[in-house]
Rosetta silent file (secondary structure, phi, psi, omega in degrees, C-alpha in Angstrom):
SEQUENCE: XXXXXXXXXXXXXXXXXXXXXXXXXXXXXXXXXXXXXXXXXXXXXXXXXXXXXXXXXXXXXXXXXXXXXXXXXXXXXXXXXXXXXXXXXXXXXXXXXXXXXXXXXXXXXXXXXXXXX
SCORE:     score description
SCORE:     0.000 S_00000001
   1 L     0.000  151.087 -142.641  -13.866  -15.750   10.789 S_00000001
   2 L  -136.910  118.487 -167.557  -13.352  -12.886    8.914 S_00000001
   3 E  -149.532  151.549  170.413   -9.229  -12.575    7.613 S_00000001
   4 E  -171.042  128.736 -177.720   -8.016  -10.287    5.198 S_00000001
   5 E  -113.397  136.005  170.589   -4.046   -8.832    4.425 S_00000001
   6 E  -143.578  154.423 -151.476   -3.103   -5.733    3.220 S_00000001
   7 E   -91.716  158.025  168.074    0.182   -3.790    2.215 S_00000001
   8 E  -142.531  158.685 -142.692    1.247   -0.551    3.174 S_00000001
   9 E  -107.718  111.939  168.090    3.930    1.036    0.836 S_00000001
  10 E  -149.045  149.963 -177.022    6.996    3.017    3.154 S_00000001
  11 L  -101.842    4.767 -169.361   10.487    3.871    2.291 S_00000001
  12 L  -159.232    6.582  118.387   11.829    4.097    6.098 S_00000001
  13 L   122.886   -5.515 -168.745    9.429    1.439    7.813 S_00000001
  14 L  -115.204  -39.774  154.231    7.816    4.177   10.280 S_00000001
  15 E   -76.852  166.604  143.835    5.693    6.501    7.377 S_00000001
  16 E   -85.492  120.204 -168.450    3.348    5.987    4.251 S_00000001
  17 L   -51.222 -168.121  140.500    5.420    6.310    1.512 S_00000001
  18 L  -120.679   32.247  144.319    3.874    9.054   -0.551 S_00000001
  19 L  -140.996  117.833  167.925    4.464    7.149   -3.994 S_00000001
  20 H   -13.804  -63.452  178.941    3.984    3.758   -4.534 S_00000001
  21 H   -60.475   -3.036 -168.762    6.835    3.638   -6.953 S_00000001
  22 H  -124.583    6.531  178.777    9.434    4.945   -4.872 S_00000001
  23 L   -76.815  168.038  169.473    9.056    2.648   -2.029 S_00000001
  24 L  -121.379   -6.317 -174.751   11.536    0.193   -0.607 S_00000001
  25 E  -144.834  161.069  178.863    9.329   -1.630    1.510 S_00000001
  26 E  -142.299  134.696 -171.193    5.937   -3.063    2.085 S_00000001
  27 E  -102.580  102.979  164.633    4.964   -3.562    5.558 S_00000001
  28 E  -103.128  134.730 -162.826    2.312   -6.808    5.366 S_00000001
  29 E  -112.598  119.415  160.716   -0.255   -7.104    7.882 S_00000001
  30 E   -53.902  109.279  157.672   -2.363  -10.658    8.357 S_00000001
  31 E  -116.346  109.841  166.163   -6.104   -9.171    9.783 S_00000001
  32 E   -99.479  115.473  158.477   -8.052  -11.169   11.363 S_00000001
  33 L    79.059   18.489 -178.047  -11.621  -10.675   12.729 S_00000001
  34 L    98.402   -2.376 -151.597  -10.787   -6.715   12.898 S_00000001
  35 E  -133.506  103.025 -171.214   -7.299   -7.554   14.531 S_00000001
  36 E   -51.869  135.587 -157.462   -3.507   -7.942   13.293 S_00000001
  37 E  -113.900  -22.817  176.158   -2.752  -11.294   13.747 S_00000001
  38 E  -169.786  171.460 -178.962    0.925  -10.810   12.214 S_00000001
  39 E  -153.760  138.358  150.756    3.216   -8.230   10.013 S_00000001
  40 E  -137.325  145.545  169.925    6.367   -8.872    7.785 S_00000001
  41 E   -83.452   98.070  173.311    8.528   -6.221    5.799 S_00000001
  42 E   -80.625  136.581  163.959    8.972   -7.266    2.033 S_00000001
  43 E  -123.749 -167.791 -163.274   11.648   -4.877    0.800 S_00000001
  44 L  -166.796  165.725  169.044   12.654   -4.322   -2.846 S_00000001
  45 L  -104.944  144.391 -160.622   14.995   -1.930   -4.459 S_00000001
  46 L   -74.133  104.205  176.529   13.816    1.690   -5.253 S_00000001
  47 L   -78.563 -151.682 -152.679   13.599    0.638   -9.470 S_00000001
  48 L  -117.863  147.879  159.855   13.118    3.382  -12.119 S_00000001
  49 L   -87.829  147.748 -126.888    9.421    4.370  -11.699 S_00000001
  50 L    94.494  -31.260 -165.107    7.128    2.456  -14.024 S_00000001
  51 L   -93.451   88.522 -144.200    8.511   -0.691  -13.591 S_00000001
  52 L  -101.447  -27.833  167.576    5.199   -1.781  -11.827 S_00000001
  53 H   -11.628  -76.448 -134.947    6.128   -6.078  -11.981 S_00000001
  54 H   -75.832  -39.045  172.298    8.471   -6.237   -9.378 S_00000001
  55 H  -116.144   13.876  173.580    5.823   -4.865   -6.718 S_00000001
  56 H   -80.811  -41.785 -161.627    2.200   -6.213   -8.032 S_00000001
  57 H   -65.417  -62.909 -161.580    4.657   -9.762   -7.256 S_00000001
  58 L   -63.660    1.196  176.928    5.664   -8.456   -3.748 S_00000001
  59 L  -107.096  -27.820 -179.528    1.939   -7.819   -3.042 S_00000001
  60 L   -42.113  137.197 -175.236    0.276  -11.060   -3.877 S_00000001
  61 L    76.638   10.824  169.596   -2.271  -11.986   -2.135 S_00000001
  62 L   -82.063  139.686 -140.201   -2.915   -8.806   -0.438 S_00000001
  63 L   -88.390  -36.108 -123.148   -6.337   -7.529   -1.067 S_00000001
  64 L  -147.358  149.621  149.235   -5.166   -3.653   -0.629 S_00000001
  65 E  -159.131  129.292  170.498   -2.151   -1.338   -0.418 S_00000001
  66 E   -96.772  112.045 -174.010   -1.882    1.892    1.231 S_00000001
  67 E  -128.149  159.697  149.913    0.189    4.794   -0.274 S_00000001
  68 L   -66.484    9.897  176.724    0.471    8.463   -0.556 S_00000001
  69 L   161.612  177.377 -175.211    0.110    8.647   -4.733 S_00000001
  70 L   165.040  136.474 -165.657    0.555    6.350   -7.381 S_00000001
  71 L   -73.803  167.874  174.724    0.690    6.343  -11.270 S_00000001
  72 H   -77.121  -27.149  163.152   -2.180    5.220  -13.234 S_00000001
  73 H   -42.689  -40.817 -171.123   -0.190    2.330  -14.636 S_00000001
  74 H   -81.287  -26.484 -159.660    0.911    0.915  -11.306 S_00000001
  75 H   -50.566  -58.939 -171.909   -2.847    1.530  -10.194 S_00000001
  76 H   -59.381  -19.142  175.415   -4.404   -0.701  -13.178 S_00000001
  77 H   -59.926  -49.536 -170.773   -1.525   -3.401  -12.645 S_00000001
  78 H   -77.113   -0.035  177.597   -2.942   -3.601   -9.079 S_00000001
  79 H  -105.275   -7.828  171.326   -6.555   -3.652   -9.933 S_00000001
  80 H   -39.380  -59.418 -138.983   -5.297   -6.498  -12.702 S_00000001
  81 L   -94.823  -12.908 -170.357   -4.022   -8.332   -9.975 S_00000001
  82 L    84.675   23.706 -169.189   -7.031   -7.804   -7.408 S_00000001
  83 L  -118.966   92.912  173.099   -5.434   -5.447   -5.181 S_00000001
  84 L   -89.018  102.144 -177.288   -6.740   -2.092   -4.717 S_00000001
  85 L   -14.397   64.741  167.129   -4.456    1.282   -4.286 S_00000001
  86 E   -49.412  100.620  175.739   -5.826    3.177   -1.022 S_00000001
  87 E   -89.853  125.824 -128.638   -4.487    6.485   -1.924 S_00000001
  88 L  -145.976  132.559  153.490   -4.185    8.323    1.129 S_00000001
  89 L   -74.778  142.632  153.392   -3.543   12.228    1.711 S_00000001
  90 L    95.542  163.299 -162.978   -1.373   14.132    3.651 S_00000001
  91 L   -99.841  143.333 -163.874    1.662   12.832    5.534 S_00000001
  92 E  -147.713   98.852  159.567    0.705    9.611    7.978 S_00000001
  93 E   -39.290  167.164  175.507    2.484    7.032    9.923 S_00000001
  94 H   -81.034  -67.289 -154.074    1.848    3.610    9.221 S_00000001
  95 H   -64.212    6.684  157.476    0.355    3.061   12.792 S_00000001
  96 H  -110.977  -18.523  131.855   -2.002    5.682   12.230 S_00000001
  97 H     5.102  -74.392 -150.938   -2.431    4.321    8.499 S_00000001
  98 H   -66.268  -30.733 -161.145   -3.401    1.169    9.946 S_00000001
  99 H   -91.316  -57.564  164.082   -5.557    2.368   12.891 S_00000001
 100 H   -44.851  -25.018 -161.983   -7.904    4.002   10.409 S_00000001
 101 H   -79.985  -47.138 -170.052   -7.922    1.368    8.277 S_00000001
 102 H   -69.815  -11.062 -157.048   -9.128   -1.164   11.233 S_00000001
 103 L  -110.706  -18.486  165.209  -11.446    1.812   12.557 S_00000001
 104 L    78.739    3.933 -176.176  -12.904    1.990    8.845 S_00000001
 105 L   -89.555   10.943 -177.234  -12.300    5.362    9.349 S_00000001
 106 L   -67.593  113.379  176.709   -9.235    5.739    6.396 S_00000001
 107 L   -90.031  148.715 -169.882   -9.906    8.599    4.204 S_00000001
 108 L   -94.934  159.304  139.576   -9.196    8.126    0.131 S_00000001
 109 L  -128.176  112.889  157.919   -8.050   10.555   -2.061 S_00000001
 110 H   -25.538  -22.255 -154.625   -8.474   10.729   -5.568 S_00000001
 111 H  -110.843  -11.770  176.267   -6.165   13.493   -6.174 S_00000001
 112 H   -97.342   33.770  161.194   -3.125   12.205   -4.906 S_00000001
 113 L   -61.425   77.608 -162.206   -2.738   10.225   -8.296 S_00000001
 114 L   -41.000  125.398 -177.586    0.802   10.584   -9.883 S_00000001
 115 L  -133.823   30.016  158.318    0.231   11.735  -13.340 S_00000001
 116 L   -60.706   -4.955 -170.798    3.768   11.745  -14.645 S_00000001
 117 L  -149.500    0.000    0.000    3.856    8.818  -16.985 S_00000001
């Protein structure tokens, strides 16, 4: 059996945010065997960006998180922690987010890397 959870970063529970740091929510999905087996909504309050603690916590144990952008700070906190940023272009619901993700078909981008801090 094959299980694996991963976050996806939205500020209004229906898009991918497009910065990590600005989110309010993390939609987490339990995947099992290619197949969501469950989802819960962590939320958090939209902090000062930088303050990368508060959602490296709200991610544990997620292998992944899927955003539109993301500073290089929060990035290395999350590869600290064993979680790796899917930076994603372009504006995307999370159910087609997610449907790529399971379809293996999610394209990265490099480029959408916040480089304000």
């Amino acid at each position: 059996m094959n299980s694996t959870r991963i976050a996806i970063a939205t500020t209004d529970g229906i898009s991918v945010c497009d910065h990590l740091a600005q989110s309010s929510a993390f939609l987490i999905l339990e995947i099992q065997d290619g197949a969501i087996t469950s989802g819960t909504f962590r939320t958090r309050s939209n902090e000062a960006c930088g303050n990368h603690a508060s959602f490296v916590d709200m991610l544990s144990g997620a292998s992944a998180v899927i955003c539109g952008g993301i500073g290089q700070g929060a990035a290395d906190s999350l590869a600290a922690s064993g979680i790796e940023p899917l930076v994603i272009g372009g504006n995307h619901s999370i159910d087609d987010a997610v449907n790529q993700f399971l379809a293996g078909s999610l394209t990265i981008s490099d480029e959408r890397v916040c480089l304000c801090h």
